[in-house]
C-alpha positions, 0 to 999 in steps of 0.5 A: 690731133683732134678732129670735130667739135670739142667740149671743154669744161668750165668750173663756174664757181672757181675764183675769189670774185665775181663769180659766176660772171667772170667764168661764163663771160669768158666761156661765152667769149671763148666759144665766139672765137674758138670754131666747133667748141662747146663749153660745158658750165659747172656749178649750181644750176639755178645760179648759173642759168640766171647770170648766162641768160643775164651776160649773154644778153648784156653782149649780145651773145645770146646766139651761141647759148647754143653752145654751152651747157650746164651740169649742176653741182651745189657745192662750191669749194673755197679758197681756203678749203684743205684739199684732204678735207674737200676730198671727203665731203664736196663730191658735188663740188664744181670741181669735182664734178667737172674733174668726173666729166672728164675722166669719164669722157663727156669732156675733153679739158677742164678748166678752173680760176678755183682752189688749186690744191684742190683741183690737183687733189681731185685730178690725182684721185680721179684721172692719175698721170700718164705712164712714167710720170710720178706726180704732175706739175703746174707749169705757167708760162712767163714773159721774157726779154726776147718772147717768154718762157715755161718755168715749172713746177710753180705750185703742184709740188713743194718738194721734188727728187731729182728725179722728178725734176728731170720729168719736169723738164722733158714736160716742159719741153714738150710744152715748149715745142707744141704749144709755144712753137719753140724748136729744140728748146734750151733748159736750164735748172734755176739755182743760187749761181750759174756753176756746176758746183752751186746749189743745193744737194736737189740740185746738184743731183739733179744737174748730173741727172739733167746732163745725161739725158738727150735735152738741150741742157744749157746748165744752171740759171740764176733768177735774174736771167729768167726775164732775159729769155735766156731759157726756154724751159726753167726746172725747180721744184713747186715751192720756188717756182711759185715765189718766182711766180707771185714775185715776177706778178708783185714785180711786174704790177709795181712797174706798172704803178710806178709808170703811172705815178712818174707820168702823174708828177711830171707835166710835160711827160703827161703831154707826150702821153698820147705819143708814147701810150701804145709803147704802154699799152704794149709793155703792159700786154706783155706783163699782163697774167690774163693774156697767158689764160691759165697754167696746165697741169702737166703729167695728168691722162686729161687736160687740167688748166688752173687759172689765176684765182684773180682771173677775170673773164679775158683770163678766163676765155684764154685759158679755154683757148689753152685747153682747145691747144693742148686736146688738139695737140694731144700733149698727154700723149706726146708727154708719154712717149717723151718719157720713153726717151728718158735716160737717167 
């Protein structure tokens, strides 16, 4: 565990709006409620030394710039922006230069609402992953029925061996049990039916896989029961983690509206509004992405957490809070001596 003050860096240019607003709005908020934390800003120095004299002013913040710093980098990569690409010419980029801060010790996480398949790009290149992992995964954490859950690979990996699956789930159990708090958790591999027999040849040899190791294996899921909490840790590769992902968003954010459109047509539930409003506010907490702050990228030597690209500054302060857990837990050390374990 991690003792004294802790540096996380923040990309400042990362997200498809209001940047840098949204980045040092959540940094600021961050280091007033995160003790010994200070917050290292990337990005184009001028740019973001206006907007944190201008927001630290705007919430009476300004007695913990003492906290933060800025490290120049002029370039910003775009949304849209190859990784193969960015890789040869945005060495200067925020991220590539908070993803060195870390490498080189100067920092302890990172965090960035930027190009993910850039951030994992530059992690690769310049940080590399624990021993016995292969390639590391984006692993995001869904509201359930009963509390929620970690599904990974939602993004980093379109197409895994069922090797790699297996490394998935001993990192997401690792997430489960030290971040979440969960105790011997129950995974499950997410398939087209709950049968042994069902599913794809990735998944079938991955069930066989799964089965020989020392996790609390419960078998395949179907989609449908990822909601209900019926997994601790779901496994698939990163092209279906990431439809499960937009769509429980889609889904989610759909309930919402129709919510609001019932109420609307319906005078008499308009009246009970004030009644049944902190009933709403509840549900919509617990659908909320930008109470979950951001999704670690597990497998790496550092903390690396990618944010939603439609973060905003709470999404932001909370996956800094993300970070400070995951350096104080050391959950890249626990994830290697995990994979000793592994019996395939």
């Amino acid at each position: 565990m991690r003792i004294g003050i802790m540096k996380i860096v923040v990309d400042a240019m990362g997200g498809e709006k209001n940047i840098p607003d949204i980045n040092i709005e959540g940094a600021l908020f961050a280091v007033k409620e995160i003790d010994d934390l200070n917050i290292i800003l990337v990005g184009p120095q001028k740019i973001v030394k206006e907007k944190l004299e201008e927001i630290s002013k705007k919430f009476f913040l300004r007695k913990y710039l003492k906290n933060l710093t800025i490290v120049d980098a002029e370039e910003i990569v775009s949304m849209e922006e190859q990784p193969s690409k960015a890789l040869r010419i945005k060495q200067n980029s925020s991220i590539a230069v908070g993803i060195k801060l870390i490498k080189d010790d100067l920092a302890d996480g990172f965090v960035s609402a930027g190009n993910s398949g850039v951030i994992m790009a530059f992690a690769l290149t310049q940080i590399g992953t624990v021993k016995n992992i292969s390639r590391p995964a984006i692993a995001t954490v869904l509201p359930t029925l009963n509390s929620s859950c970690v599904v990974l690979d939602v993004g980093a990996n379109v197409d895994c061996k069922p090797s790699q699956l297996v490394e998935l789930a001993y990192m997401g159990v690792v997430y489960s049990e030290h971040i979440l708090g969960r105790k011997k958790p129950k995974v499950a591999l997410l398939s087209i039916g709950t049968e042994e027999t069902k599913g794809n040849q990735q998944v079938l040899e991955t069930y066989k896989l799964l089965k020989q190791t020392n996790l609390n294996f419960i078998g395949n899921i179907e989609g449908k029961d990822i909601p209900f909490g019926i997994a601790d840790v779901v496994i698939t590769d990163g092209f279906v983690g990431n439809i499960v992902l937009k769509f429980g968003e889609g889904v989610a954010e759909m309930l919402l509206m129709l919510i609001k459109q019932a109420l609307k047509k319906h005078p008499l539930a308009m009246l009970s509004l004030p009644f049944v409003w902190n009933a709403i506010k509840d549900i919509r907490k617990k659908v909320d992405f930008t109470e979950y702050g951001g999704a670690p990228l597990l497998g790496l030597e550092k903390v690396c957490i990618i944010s939603h690209g439609r973060s905003n500054a709470k999404a932001i302060k909370n996956a800094i809070k993300v970070a400070t857990q995951m350096v104080k837990k050391n959950i890249n050390s626990i994830i290697s001596q995990y994979m000793e374990k592994l019996v395939i």
